[in-house]
C-alpha positions in Angstrom: -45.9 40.4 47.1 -47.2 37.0 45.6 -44.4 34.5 44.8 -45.2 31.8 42.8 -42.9 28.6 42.4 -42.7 27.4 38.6 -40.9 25.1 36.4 -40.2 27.6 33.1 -38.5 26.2 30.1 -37.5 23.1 32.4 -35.8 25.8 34.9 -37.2 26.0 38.5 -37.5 29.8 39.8 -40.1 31.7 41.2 -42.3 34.8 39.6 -43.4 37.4 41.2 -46.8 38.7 41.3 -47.2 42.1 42.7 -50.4 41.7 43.4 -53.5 39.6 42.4 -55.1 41.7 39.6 -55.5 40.6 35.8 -52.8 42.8 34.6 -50.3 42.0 37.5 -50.7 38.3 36.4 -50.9 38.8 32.7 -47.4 40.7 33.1 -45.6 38.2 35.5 -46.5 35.1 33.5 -46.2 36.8 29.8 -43.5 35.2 28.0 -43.2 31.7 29.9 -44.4 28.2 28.9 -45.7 25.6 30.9 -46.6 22.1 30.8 -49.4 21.9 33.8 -50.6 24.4 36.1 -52.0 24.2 40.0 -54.0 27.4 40.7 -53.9 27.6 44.2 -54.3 30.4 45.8 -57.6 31.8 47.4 -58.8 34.4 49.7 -61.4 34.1 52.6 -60.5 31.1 54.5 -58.6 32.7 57.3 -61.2 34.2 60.4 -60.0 37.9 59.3 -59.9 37.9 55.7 -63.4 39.1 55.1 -63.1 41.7 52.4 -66.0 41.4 49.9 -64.2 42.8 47.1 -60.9 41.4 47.7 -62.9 37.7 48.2 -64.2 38.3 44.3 -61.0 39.8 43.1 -58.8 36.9 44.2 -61.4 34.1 44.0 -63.1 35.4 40.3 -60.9 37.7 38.7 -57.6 36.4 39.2 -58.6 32.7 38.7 -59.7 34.1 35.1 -57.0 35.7 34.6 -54.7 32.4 35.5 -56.9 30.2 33.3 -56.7 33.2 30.2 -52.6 33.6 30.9 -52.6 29.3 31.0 -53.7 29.1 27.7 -51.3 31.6 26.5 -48.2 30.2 28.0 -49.1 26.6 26.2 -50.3 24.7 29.2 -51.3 21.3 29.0 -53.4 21.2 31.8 -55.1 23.3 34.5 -56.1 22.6 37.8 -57.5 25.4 39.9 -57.9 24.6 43.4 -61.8 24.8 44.3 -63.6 23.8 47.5 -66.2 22.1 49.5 -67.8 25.1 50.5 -69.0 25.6 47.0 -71.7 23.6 48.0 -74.7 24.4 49.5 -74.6 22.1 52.9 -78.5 23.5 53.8 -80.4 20.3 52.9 -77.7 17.5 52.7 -78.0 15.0 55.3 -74.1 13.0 54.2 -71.0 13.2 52.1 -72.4 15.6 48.7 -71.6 14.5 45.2 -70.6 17.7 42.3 -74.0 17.3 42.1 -74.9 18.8 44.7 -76.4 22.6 44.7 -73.8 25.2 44.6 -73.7 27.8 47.5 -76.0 30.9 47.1 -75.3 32.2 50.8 -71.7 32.4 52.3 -69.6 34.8 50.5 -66.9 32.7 50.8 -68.5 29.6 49.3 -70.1 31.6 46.5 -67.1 33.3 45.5 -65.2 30.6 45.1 -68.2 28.7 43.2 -68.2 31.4 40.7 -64.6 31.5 40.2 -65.0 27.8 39.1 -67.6 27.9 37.0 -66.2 30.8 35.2 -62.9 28.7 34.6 -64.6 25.9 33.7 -66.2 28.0 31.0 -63.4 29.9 30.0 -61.3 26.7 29.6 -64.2 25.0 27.6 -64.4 27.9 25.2 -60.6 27.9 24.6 -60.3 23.9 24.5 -58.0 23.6 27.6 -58.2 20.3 29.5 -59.1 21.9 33.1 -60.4 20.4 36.5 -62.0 22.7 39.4 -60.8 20.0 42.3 -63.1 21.2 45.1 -61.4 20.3 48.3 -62.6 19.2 51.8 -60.9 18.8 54.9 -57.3 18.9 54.3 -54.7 18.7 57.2 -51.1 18.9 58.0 -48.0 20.6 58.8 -48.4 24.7 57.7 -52.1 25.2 58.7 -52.4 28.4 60.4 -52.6 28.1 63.4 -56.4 28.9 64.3 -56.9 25.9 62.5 -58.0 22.9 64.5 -54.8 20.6 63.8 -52.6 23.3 65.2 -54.3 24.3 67.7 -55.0 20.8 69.5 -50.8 19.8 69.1 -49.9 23.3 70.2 -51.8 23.0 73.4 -51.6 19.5 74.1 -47.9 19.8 73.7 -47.7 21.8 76.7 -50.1 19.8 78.9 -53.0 22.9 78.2 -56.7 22.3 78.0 -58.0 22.7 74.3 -61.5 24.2 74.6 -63.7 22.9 71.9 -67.5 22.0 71.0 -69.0 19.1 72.0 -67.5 17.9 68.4 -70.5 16.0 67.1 -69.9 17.7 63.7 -68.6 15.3 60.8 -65.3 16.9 58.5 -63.6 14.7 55.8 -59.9 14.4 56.7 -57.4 13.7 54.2 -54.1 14.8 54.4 -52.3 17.2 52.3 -49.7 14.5 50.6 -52.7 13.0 50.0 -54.0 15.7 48.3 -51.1 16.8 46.3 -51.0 13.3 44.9 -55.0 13.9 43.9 -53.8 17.3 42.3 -51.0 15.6 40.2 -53.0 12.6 39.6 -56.3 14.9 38.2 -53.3 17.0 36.3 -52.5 14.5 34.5 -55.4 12.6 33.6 -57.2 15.8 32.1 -53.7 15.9 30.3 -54.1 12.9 28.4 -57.8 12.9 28.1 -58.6 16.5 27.8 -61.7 17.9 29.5 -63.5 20.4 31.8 -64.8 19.4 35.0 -65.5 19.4 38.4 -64.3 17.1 40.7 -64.4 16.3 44.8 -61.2 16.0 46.1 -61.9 13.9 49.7 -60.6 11.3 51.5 -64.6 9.8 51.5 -64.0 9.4 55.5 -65.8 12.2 57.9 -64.7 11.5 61.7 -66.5 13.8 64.3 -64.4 17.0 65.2 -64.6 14.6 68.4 -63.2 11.6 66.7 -60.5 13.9 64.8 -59.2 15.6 68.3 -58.9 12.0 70.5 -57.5 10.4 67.7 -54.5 13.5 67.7 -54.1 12.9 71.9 -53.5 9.6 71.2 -51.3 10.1 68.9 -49.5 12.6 71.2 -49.6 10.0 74.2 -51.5 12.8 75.7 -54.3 12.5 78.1 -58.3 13.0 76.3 -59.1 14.4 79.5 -57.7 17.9 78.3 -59.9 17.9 75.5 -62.5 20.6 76.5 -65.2 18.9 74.5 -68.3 20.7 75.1 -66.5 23.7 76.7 -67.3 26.0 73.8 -70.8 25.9 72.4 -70.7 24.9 68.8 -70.8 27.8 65.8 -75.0 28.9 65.2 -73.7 28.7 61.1 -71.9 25.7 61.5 -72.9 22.6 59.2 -73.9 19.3 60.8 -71.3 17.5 58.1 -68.5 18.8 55.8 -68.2 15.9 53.4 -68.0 15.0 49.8 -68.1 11.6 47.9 -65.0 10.7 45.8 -66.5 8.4 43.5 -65.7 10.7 40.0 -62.4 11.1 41.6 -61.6 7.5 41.8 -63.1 6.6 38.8 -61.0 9.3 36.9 -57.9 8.6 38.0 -57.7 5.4 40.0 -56.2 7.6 43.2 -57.1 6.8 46.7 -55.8 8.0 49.9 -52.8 6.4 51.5 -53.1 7.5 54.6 -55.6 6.3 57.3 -57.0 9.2 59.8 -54.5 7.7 62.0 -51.5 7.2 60.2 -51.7 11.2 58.3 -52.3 12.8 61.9 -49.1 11.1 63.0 -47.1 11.8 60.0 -49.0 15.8 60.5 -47.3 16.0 64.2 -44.0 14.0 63.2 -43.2 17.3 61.1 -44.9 19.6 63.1 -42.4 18.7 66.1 -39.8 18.4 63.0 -39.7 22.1 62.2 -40.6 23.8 65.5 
């Protein structure tokens, strides 16, 4: 089951989506009104999600299917959550602008590129004020835990050697308060000056996975010496830099990050420790 938390009719409660097909979403959301809407949900990220059909079902269909119900239900504005991998990383040699060529390639990347470009359509044909907010490198507490953040402050917590690559690869890092405020700051900006678009949401800062993983053993007080840097070879397919400019962000909504590398990774463990 797919549980969605709302604000109906100015009442917080949570619909239930059975499943993420057209008619499942048409059915849950027929009948309610809403003011904004954050389309977040996605399909392919995690190492064993690797369904072709269920990639393009969640990351296509049902995004069409939340920007079709959206307009229905009286929404003021849209935001479906997009993401850096939309963009083809092949010749780009630094941070990429939405200019930048779409992804043709990974599955992943191109679903999710289509999905936004169909709700950017959609919305522009039914005049709702929509954003396609393509995010990089977010971090924080709730990552699964194959995720890098996790798995350096689950090992190093117990004194335990994290095997890695020789982390010479550059990721953006901004951290996810950070990137809620983007979302609500976007939200609300399309809201009062209605339009479709596409828009990076990055911190504009892309530390090496190197950088990234001392920077969370100091925060820990724990040794660098257990970071296995070079232990692992580094992925064939991975890209030398993950990394997107923020420029249309900040000049559409005035929003920058407040939080330093440093100061989100602390705040990521402080609540990490919190709720384990």
């Amino acid at each position: 089951m797919q549980r969605s938390g709302a604000v109906v009719d100015g009442i917080s409660k949570t619909i239930v989506v059975p499943e993420f097909t057209p008619a499942a979403i048409a059915a849950a959301l027929s009948g309610c009104r809403f003011q904004l809407v954050f389309h977040l949900a996605g399909y392919g990220v995690k190492p064993d999600e690797r369904d072709i059909d269920m990639m393009f079902d969640v990351n296509v269909d049902a995004t069409r299917a939340v920007v079709r119900q959206s307009g229905l239900c009286g929404a003021e504005a849209v935001v479906v959550a997009g993401s850096g991998a939309e963009y083809d990383f092949t010749d780009a040699d630094g941070p990429v602008s939405e200019e930048c060529a779409l992804q043709s390639r990974s599955l992943y990347g191109a679903s999710k590129a289509a999905g936004g470009l169909a709700a950017l359509a959609m919305a522009g044909a039914m005049g709702l004020p929509l954003a396609v907010a393509r995010l990089f490198g977010v971090f924080g507490p709730g990552e699964a835990l194959h995720r890098l953040l996790p798995s350096l402050v689950n090992a190093l917590s117990k004194s335990e050697r994290v095997h890695l690559s020789p982390g010479m690869q550059r990721r953006d890092a901004l951290y996810v308060q950070d990137a809620v405020d983007a979302l609500v700051a976007i939200a609300l900006r399309i809201r009062r000056d209605p339009q479709q678009l596409a828009v990076n949401v990055c911190s504009g800062d892309a530390p090496t996975v190197r950088e990234f993983a001392e920077t969370v053993a100091d925060v820990m007080d724990a040794p660098r010496s257990l970071l296995g840097l070079g232990d692992i070879a580094a992925r064939r397919d991975d890209v030398a830099s993950f990394a997107g400019r923020p420029d249309t962000l900040y000049r559409l909504t005035g929003w920058k990050p407040s939080h330093t590398l440093s100061s989100g990774i602390r705040a990521a463990v402080d609540e990490m420790k919190a709720r384990a």
